[in-house]
C-alpha positions as CSV (number, residue, x, y, z in Angstrom):
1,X,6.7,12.0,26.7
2,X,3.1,12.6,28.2
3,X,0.7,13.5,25.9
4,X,-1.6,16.8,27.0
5,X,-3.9,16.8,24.4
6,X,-5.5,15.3,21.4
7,X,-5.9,17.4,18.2
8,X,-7.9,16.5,14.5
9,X,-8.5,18.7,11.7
10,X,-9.6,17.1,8.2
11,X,-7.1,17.6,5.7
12,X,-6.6,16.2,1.9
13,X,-5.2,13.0,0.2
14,X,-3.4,12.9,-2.9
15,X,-6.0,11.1,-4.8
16,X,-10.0,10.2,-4.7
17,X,-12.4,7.6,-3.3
18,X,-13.6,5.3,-6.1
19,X,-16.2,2.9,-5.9
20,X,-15.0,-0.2,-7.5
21,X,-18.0,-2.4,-8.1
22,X,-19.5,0.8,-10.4
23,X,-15.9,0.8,-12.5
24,X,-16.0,-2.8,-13.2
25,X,-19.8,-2.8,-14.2
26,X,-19.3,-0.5,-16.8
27,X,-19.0,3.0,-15.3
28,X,-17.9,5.7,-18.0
29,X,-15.6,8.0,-17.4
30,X,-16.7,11.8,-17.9
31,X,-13.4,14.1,-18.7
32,X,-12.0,12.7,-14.9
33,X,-15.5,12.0,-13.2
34,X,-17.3,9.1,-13.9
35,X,-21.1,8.8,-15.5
36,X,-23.4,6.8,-13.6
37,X,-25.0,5.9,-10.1
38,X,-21.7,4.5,-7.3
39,X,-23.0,1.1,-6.3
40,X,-21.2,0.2,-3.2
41,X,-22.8,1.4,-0.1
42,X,-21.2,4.9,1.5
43,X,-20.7,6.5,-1.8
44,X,-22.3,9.5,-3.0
45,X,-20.8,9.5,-6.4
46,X,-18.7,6.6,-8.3
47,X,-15.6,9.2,-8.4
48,X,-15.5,11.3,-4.8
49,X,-12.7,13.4,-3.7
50,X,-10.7,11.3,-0.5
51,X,-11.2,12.4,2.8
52,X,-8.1,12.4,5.7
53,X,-7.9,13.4,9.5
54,X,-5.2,14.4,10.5
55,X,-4.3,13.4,14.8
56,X,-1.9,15.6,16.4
57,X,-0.6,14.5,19.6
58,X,0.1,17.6,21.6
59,X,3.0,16.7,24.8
60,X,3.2,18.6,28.2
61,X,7.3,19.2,26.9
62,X,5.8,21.3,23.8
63,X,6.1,18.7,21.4
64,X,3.7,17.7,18.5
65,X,3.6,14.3,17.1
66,X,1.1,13.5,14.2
67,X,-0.4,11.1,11.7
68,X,-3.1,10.7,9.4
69,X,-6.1,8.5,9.0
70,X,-6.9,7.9,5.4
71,X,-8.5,5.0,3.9
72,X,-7.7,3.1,-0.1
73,X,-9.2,4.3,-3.3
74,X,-11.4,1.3,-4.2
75,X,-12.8,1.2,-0.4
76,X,-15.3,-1.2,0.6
77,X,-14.4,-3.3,-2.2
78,X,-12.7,-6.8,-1.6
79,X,-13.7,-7.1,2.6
80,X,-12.7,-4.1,3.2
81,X,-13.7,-1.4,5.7
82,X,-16.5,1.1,4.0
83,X,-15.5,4.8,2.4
84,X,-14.1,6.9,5.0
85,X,-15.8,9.6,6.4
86,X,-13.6,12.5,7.7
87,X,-16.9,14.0,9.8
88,X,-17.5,11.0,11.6
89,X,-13.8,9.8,12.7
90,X,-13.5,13.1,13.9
91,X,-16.1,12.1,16.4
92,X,-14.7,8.7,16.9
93,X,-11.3,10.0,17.8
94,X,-12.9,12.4,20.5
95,X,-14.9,9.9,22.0
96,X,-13.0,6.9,22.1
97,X,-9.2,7.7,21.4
98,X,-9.0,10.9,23.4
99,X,-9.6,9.4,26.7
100,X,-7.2,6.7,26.1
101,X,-4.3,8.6,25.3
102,X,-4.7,12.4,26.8
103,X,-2.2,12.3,29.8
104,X,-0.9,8.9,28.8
105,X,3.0,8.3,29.7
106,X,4.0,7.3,25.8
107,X,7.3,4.7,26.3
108,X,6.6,1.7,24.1
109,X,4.9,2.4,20.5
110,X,4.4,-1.2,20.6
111,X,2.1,-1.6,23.7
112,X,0.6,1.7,23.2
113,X,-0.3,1.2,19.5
114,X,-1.9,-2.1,20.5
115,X,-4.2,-0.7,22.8
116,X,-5.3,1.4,20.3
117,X,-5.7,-0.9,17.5
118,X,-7.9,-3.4,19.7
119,X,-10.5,0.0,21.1
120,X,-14.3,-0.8,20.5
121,X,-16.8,1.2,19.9
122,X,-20.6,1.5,21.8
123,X,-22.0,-1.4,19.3
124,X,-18.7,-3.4,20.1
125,X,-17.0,-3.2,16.3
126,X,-13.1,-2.0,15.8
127,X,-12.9,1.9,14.8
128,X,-12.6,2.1,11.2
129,X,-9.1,1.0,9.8
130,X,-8.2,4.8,9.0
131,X,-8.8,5.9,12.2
132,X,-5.8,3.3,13.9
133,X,-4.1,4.2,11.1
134,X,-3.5,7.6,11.7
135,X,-3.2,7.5,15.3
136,X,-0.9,5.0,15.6
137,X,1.4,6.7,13.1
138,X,1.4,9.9,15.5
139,X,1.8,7.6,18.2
140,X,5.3,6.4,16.7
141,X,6.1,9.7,15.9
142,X,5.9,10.3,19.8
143,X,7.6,7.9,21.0
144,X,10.8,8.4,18.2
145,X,10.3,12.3,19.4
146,X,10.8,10.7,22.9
147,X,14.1,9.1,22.4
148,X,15.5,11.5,19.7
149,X,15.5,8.4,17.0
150,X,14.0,8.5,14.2
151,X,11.0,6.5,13.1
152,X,12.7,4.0,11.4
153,X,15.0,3.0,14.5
154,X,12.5,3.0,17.0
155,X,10.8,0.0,14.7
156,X,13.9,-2.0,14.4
157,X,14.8,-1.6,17.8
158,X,11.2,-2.7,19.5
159,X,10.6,-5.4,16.5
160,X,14.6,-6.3,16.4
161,X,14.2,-6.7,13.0
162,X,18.0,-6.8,12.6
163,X,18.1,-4.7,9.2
164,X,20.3,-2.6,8.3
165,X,18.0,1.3,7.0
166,X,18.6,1.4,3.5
167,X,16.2,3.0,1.1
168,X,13.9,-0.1,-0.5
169,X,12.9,-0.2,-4.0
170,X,10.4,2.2,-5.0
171,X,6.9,1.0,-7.2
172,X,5.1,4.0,-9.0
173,X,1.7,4.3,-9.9
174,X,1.0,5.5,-13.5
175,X,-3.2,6.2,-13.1
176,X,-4.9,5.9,-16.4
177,X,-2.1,7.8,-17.6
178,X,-0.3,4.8,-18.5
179,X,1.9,6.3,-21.3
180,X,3.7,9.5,-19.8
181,X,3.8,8.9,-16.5
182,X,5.7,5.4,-17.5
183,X,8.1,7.5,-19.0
184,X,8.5,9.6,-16.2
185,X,9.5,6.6,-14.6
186,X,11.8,5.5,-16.8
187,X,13.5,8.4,-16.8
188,X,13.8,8.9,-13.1
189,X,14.9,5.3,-13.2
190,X,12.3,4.0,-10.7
191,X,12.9,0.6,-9.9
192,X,9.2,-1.3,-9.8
193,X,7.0,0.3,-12.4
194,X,4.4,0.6,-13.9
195,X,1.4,-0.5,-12.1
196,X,-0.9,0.4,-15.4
197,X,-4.2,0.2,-13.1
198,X,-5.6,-2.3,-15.6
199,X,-9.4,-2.5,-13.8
200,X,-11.5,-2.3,-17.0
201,X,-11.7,-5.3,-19.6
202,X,-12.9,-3.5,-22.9
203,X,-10.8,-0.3,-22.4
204,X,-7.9,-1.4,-20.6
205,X,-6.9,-5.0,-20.7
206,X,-8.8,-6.4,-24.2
207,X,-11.0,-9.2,-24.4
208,X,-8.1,-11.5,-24.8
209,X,-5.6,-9.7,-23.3
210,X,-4.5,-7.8,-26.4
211,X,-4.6,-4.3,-25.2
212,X,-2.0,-5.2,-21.8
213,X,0.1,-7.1,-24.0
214,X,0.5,-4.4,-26.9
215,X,1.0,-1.9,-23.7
216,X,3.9,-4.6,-22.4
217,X,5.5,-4.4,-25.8
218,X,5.2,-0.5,-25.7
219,X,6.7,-0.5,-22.2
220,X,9.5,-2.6,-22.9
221,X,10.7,-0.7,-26.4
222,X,10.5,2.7,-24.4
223,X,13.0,1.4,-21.5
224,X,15.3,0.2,-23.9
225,X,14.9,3.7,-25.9
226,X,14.8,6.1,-22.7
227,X,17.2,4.8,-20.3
228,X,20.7,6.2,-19.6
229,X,21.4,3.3,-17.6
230,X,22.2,0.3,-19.9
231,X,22.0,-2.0,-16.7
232,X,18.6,-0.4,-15.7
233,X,16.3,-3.3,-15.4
234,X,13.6,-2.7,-14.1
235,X,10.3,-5.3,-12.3
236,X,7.2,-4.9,-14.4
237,X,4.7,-4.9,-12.1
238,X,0.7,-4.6,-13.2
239,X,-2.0,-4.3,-11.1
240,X,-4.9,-6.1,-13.2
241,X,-7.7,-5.6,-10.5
242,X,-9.0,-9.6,-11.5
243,X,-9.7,-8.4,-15.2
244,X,-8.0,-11.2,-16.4
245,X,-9.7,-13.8,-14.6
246,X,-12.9,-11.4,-16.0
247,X,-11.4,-12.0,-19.7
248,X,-10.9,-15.3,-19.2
249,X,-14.2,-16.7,-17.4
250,X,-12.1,-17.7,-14.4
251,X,-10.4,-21.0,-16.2
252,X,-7.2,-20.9,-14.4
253,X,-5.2,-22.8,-16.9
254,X,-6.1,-20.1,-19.9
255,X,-5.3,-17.5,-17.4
256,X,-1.9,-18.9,-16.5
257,X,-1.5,-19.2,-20.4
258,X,-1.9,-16.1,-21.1
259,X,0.5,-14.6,-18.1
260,X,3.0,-17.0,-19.2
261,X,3.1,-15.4,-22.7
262,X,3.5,-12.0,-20.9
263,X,6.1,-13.2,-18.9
264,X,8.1,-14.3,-22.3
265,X,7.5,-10.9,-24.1
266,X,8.7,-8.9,-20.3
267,X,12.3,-10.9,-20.9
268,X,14.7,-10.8,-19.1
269,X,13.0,-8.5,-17.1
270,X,10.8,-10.0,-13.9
271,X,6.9,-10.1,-14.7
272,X,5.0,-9.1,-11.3
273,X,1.0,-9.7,-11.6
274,X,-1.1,-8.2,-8.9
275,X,-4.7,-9.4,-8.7
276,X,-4.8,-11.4,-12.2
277,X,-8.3,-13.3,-10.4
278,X,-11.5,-11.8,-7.8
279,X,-12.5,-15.2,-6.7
280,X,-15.0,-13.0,-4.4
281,X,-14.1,-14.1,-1.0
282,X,-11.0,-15.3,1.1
283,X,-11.1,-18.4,1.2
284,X,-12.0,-18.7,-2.6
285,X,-8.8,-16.6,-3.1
286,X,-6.4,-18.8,-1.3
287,X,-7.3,-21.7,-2.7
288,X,-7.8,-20.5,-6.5
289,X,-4.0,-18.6,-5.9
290,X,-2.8,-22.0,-5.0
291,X,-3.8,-23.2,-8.4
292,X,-3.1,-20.6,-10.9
293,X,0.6,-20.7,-8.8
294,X,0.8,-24.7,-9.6
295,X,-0.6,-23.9,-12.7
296,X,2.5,-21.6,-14.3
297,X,5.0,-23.8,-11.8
298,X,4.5,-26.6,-14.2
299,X,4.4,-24.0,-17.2
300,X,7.8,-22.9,-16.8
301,X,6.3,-19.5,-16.4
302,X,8.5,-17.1,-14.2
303,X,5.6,-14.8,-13.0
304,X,5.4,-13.3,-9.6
305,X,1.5,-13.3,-8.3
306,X,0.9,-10.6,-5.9
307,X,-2.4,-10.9,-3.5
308,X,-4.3,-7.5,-2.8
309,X,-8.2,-8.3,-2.5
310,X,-9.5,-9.9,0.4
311,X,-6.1,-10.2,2.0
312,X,-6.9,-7.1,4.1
313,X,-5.8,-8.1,8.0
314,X,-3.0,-9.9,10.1
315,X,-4.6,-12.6,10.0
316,X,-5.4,-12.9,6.4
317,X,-2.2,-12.6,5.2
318,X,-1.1,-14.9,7.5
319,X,-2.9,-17.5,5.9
320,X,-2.2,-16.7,2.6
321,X,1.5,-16.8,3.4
322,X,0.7,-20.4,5.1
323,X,-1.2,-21.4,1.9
324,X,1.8,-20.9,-0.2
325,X,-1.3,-18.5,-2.1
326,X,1.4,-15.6,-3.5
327,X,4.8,-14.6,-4.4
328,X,4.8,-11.6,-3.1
329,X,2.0,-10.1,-0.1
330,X,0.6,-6.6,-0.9
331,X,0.5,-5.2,2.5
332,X,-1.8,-2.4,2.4
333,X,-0.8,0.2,5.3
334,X,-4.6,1.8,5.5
335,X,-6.3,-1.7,5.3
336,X,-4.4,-3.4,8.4
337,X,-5.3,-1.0,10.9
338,X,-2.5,0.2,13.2
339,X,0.8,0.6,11.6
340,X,1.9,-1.6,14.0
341,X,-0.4,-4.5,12.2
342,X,1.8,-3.5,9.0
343,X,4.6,-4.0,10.4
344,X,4.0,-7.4,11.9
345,X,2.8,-8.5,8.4
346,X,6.0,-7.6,6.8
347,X,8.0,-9.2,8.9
348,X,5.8,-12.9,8.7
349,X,6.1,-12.0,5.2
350,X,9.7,-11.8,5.1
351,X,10.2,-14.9,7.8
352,X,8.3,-17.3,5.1
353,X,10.5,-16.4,2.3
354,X,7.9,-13.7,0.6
355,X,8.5,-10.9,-1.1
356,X,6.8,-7.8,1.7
357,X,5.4,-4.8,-0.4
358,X,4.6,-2.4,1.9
359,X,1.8,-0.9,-0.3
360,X,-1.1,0.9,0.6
361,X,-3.1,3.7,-1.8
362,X,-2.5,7.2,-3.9
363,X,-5.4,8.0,-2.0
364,X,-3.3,8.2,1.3
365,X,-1.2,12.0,2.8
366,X,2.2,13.2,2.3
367,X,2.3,12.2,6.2
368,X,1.2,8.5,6.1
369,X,3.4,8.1,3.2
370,X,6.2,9.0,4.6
371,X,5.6,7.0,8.2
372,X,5.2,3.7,5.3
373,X,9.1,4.7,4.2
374,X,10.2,4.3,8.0
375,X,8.3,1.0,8.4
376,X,9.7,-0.3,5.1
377,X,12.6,0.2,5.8
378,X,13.0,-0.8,9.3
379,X,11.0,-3.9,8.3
380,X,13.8,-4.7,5.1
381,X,10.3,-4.4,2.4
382,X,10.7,-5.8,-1.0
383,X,9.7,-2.6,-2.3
384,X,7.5,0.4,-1.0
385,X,4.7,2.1,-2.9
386,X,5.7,5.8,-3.8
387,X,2.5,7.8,-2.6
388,X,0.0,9.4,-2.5
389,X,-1.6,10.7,-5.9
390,X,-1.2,9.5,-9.5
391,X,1.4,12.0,-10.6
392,X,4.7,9.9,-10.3
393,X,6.8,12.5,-9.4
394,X,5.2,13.9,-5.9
395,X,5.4,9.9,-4.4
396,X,8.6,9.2,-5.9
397,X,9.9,12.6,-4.1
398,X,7.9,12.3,-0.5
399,X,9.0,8.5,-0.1
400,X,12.6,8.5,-1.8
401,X,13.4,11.5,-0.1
402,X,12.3,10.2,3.4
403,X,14.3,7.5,2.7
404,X,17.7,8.9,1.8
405,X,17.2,11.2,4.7
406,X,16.5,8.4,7.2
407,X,19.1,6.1,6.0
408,X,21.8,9.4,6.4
409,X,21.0,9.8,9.6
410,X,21.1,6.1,10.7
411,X,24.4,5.8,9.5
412,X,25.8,9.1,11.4
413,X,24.4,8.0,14.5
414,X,27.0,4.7,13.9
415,X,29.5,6.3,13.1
416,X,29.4,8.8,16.1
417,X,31.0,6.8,19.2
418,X,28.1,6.8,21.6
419,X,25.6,7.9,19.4
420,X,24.6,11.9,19.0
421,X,24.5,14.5,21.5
């Protein structure tokens, strides 16, 4: 598979760019905007619409490959890479990628997706994470074109991850629309729910913690009273975007208090908490996660803490996972670069004894989500994010359906002596 030519056109996520630092100082929302000035640098509004390329890798045999460079909602928050510009990547891509790949023999996604990852620009800096994250997802596309495989096999075959490709547990994303679109997801009996996006202290989470635990209480009644299932049970996972460190001036022992007295109302059913404390830098993070973990260990308290912020690279997780700093590893597909960084993370994830998320952002493409539901499940992920967009049903359908799909086909090609035609 020899690639002939290199192709971009901007294209759409499913959700917007928000400025993070604006939200948590206090940033109103207008109807769906938000009032105010953005704060983080690269914004031109605290609430922008997401920008995406899309890299088309055209082959001499007639073939087209593809993936798509999109960055996280809240970027440039917590180390991460700044908001994305469509415009510029563009340029990037011509200038830099292009020359690397145009006529390039693709027969390893592995090697090929390292070079890409490690490219530097005139000033001597890594393209922006979106950028190898899009072209290294067209670049597996390529190669799985290559030897008639799909995605997912190509992965466990070059990683030799050994798992078998099943369809992982699926985690929606209810928006601010924290009452329907939960019940959406009860209905459709989605397995990891309801994310909540608690990022606001006054309006979302309460001052003590009030508001999240009479939402918990909600939650709970509402699976009992919608599900056909009387054996669904399913994780309760929040993201609380460090509000409750916020709430509770960072004291780690009222903090794991007050997640501990979640995790009794959530019985039997497993309390996840992602992002409970911002300790503002890495470091800070591993070492206050190490706490508030020891902290409900000698509570009794059976709550899963998931790290997000400031756990955006390879190398950072690795750290975190060597820290003992989390229960479970958020790893965020756009954050980590190539798709071949997410897939190493997953598996050191998994090798420690972690629970692997293979996350990432509703402000991602129908394309990069469904590249994530090959890697998650070649890579044998806790649970996968259903994305992009804040609707519940569109992610749910895009992922789950890649999934089912993927995992049919893996198991024909077993059963077919010799494998297909």
């Amino acid at each position: 598979m020899r690639i002939l030519e290199v192709l971009t056109e901007q294209v759409r996520t499913g959700f917007f760019a928000d400025d993070q630092a604006a939200i948590r100082a206090g940033a109103q929302h207008d109807g769906f905007s938000y009032l105010g000035q953005p704060v983080t640098p690269g914004f031109r509004a605290v609430r922008q619409p997401g920008e995406a390329v899309s890299v088309m890798l055209l082959c001499v045999d007639g073939s087209l490959a593809y993936g798509d460079c999109a960055a996280v909602q809240y970027s440039g928050a917590g180390g991460r890479d700044p908001v994305f510009s469509a415009a510029q990547a563009q340029d990037d891509i011509a200038r830099y990628v292009a020359p690397l790949l145009v006529g390039r023999e693709l027969t390893s996604f592995r090697d090929v997706a390292g070079e890409v990852d490690s490219i530097r620009t005139g000033d001597g800096t890594q393209l922006h994470t979106a950028i190898r994250y899009g072209v290294t997802q067209a670049i597996l596309d390529a190669v799985a074109q290559s030897r008639r495989l799909t995605m997912a096999e190509v992965v466990r075959d070059e990683y030799e991850t050994g798992v078998e490709l099943v369809p992982v547990p699926m985690f929606a994303q209810t928006g601010d629309d924290r009452y329907l679109a939960a019940e959406k997801m009860i209905l459709k009996q989605t397995q990891v729910l309801p994310h909540g996006l608690i990022n606001h202290v006054d309006t979302k989470l309460g001052k003590n913690g009030e508001l999240l635990e009479e939402y918990l209480r909600w939650l709970i009644a509402r699976i009992s009273e919608l599900s056909v299932d009387p054996g669904y049970q399913p994780r309760l996972h929040f993201d609380t975007y460090g509000t409750i460190g916020i709430a509770f001036d960072g004291d780690i022992a009222r903090v794991a208090s007050y997640l501990a007295r979640l995790a009794e109302l959530a019985s039997p059913l497993q309390l996840v908490i992602e992002h409970p404390i911002d300790a503002g830098s890495r470091d800070a993070q591993i070492a206050t996660y190490v706490r508030l973990r020891a902290e409900l260990a000698r509570l009794g308290a059976p709550v899963q803490i998931v790290v997000d912020e400031w756990c955006n690279t390879l190398e950072d997780i690795r750290l975190f996972v060597e820290a003992g700093a989390a229960d479970m590893i958020h790893v965020k597909t756009p954050d980590l670069g190539g798709i071949n960084n997410t897939i190493e993370a997953l598996l050191l994830v998994r090798q420690h004894g972690l629970a692997a998320y293979c996350g990432g952002t509703c402000n991602e493409t129908d394309r990069s989500a469904q590249v994530s539901a090959h890697v998650a499940m070649a890579c044998g992920a806790a649970q996968v994010l259903a994305k992009p967009g804040m609707g519940v049903d569109e992610g749910l359908m895009i992922v789950g359906n890649e999934m089912v799909r993927t995992a049919a086909i893996a198991r024909a090609r077993l059963s077919v002596a010799g494998g297909f035609p």
